[in-house]
LOTORLUM-265985 format. One record per residue (C-alpha): residue number from 1; x, y, z negated. Coordinates in Angstrom, 1 decimal. Last residue first. Layout:
% residues N
<site><pos>NUM</pos><px>X</px><py>Y</py><pz>Z</pz></site>
...
% end
This chain:
% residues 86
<site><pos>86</pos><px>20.0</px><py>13.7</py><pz>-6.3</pz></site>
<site><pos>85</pos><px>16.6</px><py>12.5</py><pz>-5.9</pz></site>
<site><pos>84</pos><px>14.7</px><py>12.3</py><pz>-2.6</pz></site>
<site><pos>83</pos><px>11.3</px><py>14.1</py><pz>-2.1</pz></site>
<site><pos>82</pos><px>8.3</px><py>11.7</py><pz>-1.9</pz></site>
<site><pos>81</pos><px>6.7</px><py>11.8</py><pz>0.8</pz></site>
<site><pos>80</pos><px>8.4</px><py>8.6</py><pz>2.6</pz></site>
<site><pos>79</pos><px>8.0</px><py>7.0</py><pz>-0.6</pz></site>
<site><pos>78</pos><px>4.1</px><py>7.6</py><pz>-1.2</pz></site>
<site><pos>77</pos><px>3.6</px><py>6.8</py><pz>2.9</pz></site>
<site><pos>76</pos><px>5.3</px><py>3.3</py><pz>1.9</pz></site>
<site><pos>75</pos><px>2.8</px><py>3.0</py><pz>-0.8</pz></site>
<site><pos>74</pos><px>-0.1</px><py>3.4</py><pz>1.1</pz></site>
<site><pos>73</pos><px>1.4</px><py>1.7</py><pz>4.3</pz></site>
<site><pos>72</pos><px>1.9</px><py>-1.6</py><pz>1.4</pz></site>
<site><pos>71</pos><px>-1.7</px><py>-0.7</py><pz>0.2</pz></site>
<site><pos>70</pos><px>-4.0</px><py>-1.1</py><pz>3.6</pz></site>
<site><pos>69</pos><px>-1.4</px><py>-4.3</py><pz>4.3</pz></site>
<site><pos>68</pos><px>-2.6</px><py>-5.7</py><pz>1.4</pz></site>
<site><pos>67</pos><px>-6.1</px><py>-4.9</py><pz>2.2</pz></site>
<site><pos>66</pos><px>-5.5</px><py>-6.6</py><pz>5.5</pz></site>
<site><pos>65</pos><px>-4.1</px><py>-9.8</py><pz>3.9</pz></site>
<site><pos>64</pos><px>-7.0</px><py>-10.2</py><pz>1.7</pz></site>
<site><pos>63</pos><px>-9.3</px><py>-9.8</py><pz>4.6</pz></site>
<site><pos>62</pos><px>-7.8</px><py>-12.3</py><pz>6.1</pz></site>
<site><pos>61</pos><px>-8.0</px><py>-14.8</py><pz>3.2</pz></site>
<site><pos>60</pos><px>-11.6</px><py>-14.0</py><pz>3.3</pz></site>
<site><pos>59</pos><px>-11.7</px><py>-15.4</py><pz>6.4</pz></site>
<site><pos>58</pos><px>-10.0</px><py>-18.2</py><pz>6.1</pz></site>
<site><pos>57</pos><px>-12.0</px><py>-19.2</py><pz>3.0</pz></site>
<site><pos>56</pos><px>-15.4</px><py>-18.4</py><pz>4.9</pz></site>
<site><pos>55</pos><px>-13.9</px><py>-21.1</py><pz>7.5</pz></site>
<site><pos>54</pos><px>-13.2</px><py>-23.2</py><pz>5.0</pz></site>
<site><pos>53</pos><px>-16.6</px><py>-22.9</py><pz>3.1</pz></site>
<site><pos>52</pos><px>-18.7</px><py>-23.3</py><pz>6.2</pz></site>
<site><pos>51</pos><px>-22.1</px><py>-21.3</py><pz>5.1</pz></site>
<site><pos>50</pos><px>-20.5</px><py>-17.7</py><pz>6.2</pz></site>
<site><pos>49</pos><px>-22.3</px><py>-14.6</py><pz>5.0</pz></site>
<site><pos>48</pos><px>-19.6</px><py>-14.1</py><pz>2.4</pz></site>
<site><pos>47</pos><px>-17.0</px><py>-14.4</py><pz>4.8</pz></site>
<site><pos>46</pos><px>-18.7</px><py>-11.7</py><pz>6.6</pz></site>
<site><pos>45</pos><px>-19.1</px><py>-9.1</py><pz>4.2</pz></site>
<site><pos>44</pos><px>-15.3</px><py>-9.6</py><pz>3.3</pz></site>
<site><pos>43</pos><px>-14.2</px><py>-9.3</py><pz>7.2</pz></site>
<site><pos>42</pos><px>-16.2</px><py>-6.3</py><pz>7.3</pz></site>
<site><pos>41</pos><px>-14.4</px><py>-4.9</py><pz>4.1</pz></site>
<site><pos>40</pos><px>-11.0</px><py>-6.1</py><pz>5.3</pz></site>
<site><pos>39</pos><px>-11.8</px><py>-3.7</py><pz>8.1</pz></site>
<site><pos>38</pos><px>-12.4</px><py>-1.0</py><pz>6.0</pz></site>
<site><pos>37</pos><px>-9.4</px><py>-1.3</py><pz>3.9</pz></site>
<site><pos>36</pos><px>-7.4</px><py>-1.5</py><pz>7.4</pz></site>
<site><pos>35</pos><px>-9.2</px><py>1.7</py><pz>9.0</pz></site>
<site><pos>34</pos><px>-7.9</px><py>3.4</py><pz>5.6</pz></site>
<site><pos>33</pos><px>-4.9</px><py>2.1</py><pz>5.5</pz></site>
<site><pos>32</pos><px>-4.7</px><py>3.7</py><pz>9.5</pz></site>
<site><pos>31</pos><px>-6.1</px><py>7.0</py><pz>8.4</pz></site>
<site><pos>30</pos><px>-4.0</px><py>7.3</py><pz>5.2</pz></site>
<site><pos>29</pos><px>-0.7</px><py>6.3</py><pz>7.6</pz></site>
<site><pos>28</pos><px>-1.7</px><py>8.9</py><pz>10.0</pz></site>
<site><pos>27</pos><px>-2.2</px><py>11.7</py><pz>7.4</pz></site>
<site><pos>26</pos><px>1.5</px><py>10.7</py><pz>5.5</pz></site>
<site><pos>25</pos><px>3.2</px><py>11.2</py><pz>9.4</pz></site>
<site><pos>24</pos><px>1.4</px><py>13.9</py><pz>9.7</pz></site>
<site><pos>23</pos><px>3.2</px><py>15.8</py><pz>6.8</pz></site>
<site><pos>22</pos><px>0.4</px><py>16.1</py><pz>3.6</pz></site>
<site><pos>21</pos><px>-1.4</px><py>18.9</py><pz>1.6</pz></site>
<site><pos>20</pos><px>-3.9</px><py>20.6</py><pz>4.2</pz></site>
<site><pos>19</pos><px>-4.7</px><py>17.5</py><pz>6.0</pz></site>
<site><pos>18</pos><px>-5.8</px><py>15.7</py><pz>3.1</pz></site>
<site><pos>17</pos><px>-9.2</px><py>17.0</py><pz>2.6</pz></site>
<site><pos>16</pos><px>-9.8</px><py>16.0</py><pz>6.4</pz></site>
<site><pos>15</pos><px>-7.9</px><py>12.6</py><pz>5.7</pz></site>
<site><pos>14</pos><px>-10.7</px><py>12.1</py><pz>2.9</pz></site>
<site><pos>13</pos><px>-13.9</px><py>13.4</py><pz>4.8</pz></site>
<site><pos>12</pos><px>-13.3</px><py>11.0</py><pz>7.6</pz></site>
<site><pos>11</pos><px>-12.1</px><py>8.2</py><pz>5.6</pz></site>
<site><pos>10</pos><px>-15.4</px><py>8.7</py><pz>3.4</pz></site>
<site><pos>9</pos><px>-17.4</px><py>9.2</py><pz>7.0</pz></site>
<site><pos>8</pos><px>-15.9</px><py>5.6</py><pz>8.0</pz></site>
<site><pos>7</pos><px>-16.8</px><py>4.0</py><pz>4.8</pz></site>
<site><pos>6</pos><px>-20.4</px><py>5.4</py><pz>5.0</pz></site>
<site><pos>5</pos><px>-20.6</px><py>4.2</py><pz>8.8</pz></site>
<site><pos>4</pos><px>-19.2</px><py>0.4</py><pz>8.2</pz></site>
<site><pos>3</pos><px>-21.4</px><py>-0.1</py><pz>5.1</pz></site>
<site><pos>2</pos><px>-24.4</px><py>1.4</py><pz>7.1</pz></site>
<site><pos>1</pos><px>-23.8</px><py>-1.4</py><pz>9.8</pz></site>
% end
C-alpha cells in the first residue's frame, strides 16, 4: 500500500510541475500513463506474490501490456506537442 501512495504523490507532484509547460491535452495523457505505469506496478507486485506460475505469467503479461500502453500515450502526447515541420 505505500508503493501505491508514493507512486501516486510522484504522479501528483509530476503533472503539477507539468502544468505550467504543457497543453491539457499533454497533462491528461501524463496523468493517465501515469495511472497506467502504476497499475502495471500493482499488477507486477502481485504476479510476484502468486504461487501458480501460469496465472503469475498472465499477470505479469498484463502488466506488460499496461506499461506499454503507459509509453505509446507518452509518445503519442510527445507527437501531438511537438510543433509540425514545414
Amino acid at each position: 500500500m505505500k508503493k501505491i501512495a508514493i507512486v501516486l504523490a510522484a504522479a501528483s507532484l509530476v503533472s503539477l510541475a507539468a502544468c505550467k509547460s504543457q497543453t491539457p491535452a499533454a497533462a491528461n495523457a501524463d496523468a493517465v500513463a501515469a495511472n497506467l505505469a502504476a497499475e502495471a506496478d500493482n499488477l507486477q507486485d502481485q504476479a510476484s506474490d502468486m504461487t501458480n506460475n501460469a496465472a503469475s505469467a498472465a499477470v505479469a503479461n498484463a502488466s506488460d501490456s499496461l506499461n506499454n500502453a503507459a509509453d505509446s500515450i507518452r509518445a503519442e502526447a510527445a507527437n501531438t506537442a511537438a510543433p509540425a515541420k514545414k
